[in-house]
C-alpha positions as CSV (number, residue, x, y, z in Angstrom):
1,X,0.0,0.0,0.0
2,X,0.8,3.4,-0.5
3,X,0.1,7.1,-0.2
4,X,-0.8,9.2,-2.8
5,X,2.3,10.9,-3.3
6,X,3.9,7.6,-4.5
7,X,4.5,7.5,-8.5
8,X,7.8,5.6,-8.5
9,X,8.4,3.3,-9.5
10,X,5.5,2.7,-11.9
11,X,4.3,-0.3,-10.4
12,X,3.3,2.0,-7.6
13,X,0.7,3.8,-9.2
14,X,-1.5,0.5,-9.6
15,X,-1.5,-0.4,-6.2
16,X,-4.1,0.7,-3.4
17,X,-3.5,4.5,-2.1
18,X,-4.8,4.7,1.2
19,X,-4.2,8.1,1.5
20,X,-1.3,11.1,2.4
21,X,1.4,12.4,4.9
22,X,-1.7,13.6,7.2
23,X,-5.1,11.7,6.4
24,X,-6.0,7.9,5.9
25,X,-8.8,6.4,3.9
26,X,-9.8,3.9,6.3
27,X,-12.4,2.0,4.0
28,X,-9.0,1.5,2.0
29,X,-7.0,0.7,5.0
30,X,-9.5,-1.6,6.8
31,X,-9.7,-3.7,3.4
32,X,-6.1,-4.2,2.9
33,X,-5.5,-5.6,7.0
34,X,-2.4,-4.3,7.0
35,X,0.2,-6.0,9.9
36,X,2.3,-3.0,10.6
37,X,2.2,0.5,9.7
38,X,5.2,2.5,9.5
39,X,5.2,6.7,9.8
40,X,7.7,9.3,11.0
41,X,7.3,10.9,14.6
42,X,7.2,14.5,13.3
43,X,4.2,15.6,12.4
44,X,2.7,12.3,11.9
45,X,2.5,11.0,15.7
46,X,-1.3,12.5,15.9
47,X,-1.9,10.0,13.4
48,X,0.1,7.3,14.5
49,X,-1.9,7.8,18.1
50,X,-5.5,7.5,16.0
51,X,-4.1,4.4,13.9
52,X,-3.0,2.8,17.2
53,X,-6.8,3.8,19.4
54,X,-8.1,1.6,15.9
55,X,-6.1,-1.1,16.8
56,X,-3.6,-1.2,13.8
57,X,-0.1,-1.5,14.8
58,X,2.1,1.2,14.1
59,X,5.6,1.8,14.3
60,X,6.8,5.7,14.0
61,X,10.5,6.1,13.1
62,X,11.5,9.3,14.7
63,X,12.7,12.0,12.4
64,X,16.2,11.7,11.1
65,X,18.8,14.7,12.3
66,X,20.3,13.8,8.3
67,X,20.0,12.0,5.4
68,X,22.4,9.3,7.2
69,X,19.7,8.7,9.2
70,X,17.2,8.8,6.7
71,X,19.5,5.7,5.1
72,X,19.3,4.0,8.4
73,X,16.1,3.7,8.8
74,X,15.7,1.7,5.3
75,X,18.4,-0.7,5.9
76,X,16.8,-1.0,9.7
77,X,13.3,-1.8,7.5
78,X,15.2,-4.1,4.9
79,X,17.6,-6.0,7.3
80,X,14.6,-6.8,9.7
81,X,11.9,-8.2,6.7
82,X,9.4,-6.0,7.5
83,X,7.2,-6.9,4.8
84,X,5.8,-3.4,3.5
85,X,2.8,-3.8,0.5
């Protein structure tokens, strides 16, 4: 799954966009049954609070201080299979 601001690669575009940075579509997001979700903890932890109250489980990365930590945070996604669709 997505958010709407993925268009690469364009594969992406075909798959379910369950919404953007700040808002969900939750008839989207309730279909799909997703296992984990994964957001920053900037601006996103009011959301990442109101995913968690529905019972979805949500992991918030906190922001990255630069784009080292940016990169760490993939290979911390990649080298543990989290399994993101």
């Amino acid at each position: 799954m997505f958010s709407t601001f993925c268009k690469k690669p364009e594969e992406a575009k075909k798959l379910p966009q369950v919404g953007g940075y700040l808002s969900v579509n939750y008839e989207i997001l309730d279909s799909l049954k997703p296992n984990l979700i994964l957001l920053d903890s900037g601006i996103q932890n009011a959301l990442a609070f109101e995913l968690n109250r529905k019972g979805y489980n949500v992991f918030p990365f906190p922001l990255p201080q630069s784009l080292y930590g940016s990169n760490g945070y993939y290979n911390c996604v990649r080298s543990n299979s989290f399994c993101i669709r």
